[in-house]
N, C-alpha and C positions, 0 to 999 in steps of 0.2 A: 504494500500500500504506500501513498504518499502523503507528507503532511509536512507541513509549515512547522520546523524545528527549531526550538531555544537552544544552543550548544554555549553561551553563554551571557552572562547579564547585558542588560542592553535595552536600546530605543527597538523601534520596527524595525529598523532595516539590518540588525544581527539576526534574522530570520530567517531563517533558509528552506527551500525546499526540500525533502532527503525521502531516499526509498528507504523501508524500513520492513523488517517480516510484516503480514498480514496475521496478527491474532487471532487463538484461536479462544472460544467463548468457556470456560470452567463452567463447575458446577451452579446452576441460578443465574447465568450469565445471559444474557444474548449479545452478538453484534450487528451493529447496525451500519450498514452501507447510507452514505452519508450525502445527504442531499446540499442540506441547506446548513450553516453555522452562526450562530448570533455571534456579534462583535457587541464587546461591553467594556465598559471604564475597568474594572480588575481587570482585564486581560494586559491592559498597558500598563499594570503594574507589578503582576507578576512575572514575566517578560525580564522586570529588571531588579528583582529582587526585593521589591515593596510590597508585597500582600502580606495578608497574615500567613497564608499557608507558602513554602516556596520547596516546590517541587523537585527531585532529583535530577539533574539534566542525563541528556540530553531528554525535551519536553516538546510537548507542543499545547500552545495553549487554545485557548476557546472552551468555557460552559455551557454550553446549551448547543443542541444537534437536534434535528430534524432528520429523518430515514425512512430506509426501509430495511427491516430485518432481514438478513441474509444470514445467521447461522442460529442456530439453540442451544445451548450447555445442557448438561443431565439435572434432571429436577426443576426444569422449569414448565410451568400451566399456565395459560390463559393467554399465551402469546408462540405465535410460529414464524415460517419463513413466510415473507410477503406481506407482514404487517406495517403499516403504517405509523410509527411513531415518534414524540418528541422525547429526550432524557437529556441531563445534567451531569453534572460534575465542576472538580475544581481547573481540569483541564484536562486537553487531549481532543476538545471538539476540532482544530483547525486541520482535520486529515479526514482522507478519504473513508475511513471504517472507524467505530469508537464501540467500545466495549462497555456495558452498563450491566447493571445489576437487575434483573426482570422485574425486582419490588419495587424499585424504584422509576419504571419508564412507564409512559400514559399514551394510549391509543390516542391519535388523532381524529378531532369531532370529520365526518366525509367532506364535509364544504371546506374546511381548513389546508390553503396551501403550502409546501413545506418551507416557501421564505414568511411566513409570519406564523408557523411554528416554531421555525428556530428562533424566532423573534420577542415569543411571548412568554414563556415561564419565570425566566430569570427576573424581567423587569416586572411584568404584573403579577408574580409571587414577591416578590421585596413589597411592592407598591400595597397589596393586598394587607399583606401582615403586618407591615407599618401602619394601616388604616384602621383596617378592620380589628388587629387586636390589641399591640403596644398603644395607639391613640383611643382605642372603643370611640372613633369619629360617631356622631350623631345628627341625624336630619337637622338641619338648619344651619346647625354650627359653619363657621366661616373658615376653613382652607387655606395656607398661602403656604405660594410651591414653589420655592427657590430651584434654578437650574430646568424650568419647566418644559423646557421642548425638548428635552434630551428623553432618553430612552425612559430609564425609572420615572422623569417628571411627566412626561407626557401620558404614563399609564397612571399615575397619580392623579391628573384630570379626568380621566376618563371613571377612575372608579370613587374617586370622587364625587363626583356627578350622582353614577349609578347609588349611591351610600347616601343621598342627598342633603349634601354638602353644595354652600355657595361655595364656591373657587376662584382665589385670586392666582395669577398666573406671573409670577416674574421671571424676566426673561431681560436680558442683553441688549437685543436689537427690534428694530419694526418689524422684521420680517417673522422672526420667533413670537412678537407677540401676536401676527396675525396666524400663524399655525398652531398658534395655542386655542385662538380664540374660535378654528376651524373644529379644535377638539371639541371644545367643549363650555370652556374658562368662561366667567360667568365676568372676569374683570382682566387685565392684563396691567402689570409694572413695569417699567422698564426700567432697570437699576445703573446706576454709571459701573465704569468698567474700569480698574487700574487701581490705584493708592485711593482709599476710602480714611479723611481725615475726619476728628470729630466731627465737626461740621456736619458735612456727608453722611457718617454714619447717623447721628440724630435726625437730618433729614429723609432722610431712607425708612427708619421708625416711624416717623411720624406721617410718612405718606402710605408703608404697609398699615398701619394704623386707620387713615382714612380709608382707603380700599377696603375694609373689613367689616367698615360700618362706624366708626370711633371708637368703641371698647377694645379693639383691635384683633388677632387672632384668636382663634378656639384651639385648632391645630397649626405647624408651621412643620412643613416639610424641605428639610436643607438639605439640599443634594449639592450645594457648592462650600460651604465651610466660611475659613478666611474672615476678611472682615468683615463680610456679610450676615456672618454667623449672632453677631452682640445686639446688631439691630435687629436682626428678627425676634430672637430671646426678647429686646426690650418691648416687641410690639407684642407682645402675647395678651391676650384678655389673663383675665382673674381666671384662677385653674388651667392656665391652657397647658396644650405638650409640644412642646418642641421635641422634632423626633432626627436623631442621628442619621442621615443615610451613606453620604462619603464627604470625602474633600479632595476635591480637585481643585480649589484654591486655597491649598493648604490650610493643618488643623485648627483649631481657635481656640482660644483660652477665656472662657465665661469667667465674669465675676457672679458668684453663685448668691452672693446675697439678692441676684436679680430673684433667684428662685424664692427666697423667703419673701419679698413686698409682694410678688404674684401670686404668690403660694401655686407655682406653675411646677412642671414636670421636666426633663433633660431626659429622653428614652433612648435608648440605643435601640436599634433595630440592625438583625446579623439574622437576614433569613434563612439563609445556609446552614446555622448550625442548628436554629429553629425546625428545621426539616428532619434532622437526624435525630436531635432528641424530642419530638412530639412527633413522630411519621404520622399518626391517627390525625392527630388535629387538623395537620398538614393536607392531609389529602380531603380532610371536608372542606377545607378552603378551597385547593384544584377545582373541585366538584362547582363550589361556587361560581369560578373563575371560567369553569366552559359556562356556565349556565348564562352568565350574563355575554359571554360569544356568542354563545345561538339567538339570544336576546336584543341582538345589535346594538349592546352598549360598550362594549371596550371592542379595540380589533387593533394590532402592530400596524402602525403606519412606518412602513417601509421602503425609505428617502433615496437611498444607495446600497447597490450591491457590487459584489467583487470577484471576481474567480478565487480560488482558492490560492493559487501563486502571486497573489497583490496584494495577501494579506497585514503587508507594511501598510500600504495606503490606507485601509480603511483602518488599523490601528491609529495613524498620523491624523488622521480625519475625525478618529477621536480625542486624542491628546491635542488638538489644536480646540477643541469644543464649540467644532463648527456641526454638530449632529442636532437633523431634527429628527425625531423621531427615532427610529431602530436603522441600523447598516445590518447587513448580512455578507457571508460569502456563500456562492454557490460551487456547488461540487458536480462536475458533468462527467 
């Protein structure tokens, strides 16, 4: 088989193409001939030795796969060759074949194609569990989604929405706020971009704060960190949560006595490991997550795709956080 190879730390372009055995599937296992691969902000970081988990080289990176099964291990039910399905992990999606765990993979709803299969677990499972259970979001409550047109924010509007929540949408530029606004976003921010001085930051508060209504946030969804991270914290209503999801504008350092005048929350939200230690919970959410697919309320919008030997470019395409919506690579 072939796949897009880490052989050592690095930006995109230490990626190599390499032939490598074709796996064979153990016990529980299937593999799957690989169609489609989500492109996501951890993959640019584990690449170069910033994740949490960092992988034994030589690797290849990519979480989330789209396929179709092409072998079976001993002891596995409920799935054969010629299945259609999406599966996970912390890496190894960016190659032609990817080996999963049969507990762990989910049949593809029929109408589902496989570039917004690979496109969907990762980010509207983060989005979902941040929502739905670290925030228990509530009808009415007011929304605001730092980083929103990027993959995880842009699934964040949309179930958002569906959870019925208003939604504020901050975003960068005009162009992202009018793709926000295609989603779903009930309001659009447009925040400045570069050295955020006080100033700045209090105004940034004070305007997430009007978009919200004036009491300010219920939930606040930070998908950028940095110094965006203080003013969102400050614009929080009484009780809200601020919910962790990465930093790609590097991490922040709250002064927590914000948390005691709000009497507000700081969550962490680590879907990944939420998957492994609650499986059960995990998969009543799934369940949810087609439901509102077949229900045309959430669906990958999917901006750019790649072959599988360009997989630099659509990592650079990430790390530059010029992404709306979900990137894919395709596998022919």
């Amino acid at each position: 088989m072939k796949a897009m190879m880490s052989h050592e730390p690095g930006g995109p372009e230490t990626l190599k193409l390499t032939e490598v055995p074709t796996p064979d599937p153990g016990p529980g296992m299937v593999r799957i001939a690989v169609k489609a691969a989500g492109v996501n902000f951890p993959d640019t970081l584990i690449i170069r030795d910033m994740y949490q988990f960092k992988p034994p080289r030589p690797f290849a990176p990519g979480g989330e796969v789209a396929g179709v099964i092409d072998a079976v291990g001993d002891g596995v039910a409920g799935f054969q060759a010629g299945d259609r399905v999406m599966a996970g992990g912390i890496n190894g999606g960016f190659a032609t074949h990817f080996i999963a765990e049969a507990s762990k993979i989910n049949k593809l709803p029929d109408a589902m194609p496989f570039d917004e299969a690979a496109g969907f677990m990762l980010t509207y499972g983060t989005s979902h569990y941040a929502l739905r259970d670290r925030a228990n979001i509530q009808p009415g409550e007011s929304l605001f989604i730092l980083g929103a047109a990027g993959g995880v924010g842009a699934a964040a509007i949309e179930l958002g929405k569906a959870m019925g929540a208003r939604v504020v949408a901050g975003v960068s530029s005009e162009e992202k706020a009018v793709f926000c606004k295609e989603l779903g976003a009930d309001e659009t921010l447009i925040y400045p971009t570069g050295e955020l001085d006080r100033d700045a930051q209090k105004a940034l508060s004070n305007e997430i704060k009007a978009k919200c209504g004036g009491e300010g946030a219920n939930v606040v969804y930070d998908a950028v960190g940095g110094a965006y991270a203080e003013p969102a914290v400050r614009a929080l209503a009484w009780e809200g949560r601020y919910l962790v999801i990465g930093f790609p504008a590097g991490i922040p350092k709250i002064p927590l006595n914000l948390t005691l005048l709000k009497s507000c929350q700081i969550v962490g939200v680590f879907w990944g490991a939420f998957t492994m230690r609650d499986p059960v919970k995990n998969a009543g959410y799934i369940k949810e997550l087609f439901e509102f697919y077949a229900d045309g309320k959430i669906r990958p919008r999917i901006t750019a795709s790649f072959p599988l030997d360009n997989a630099a470019a659509a990592l650079k395409l990430m790390m530059d956080r010029k992404i709306l919506g979900k990137v894919v690579l395709t596998v022919s």
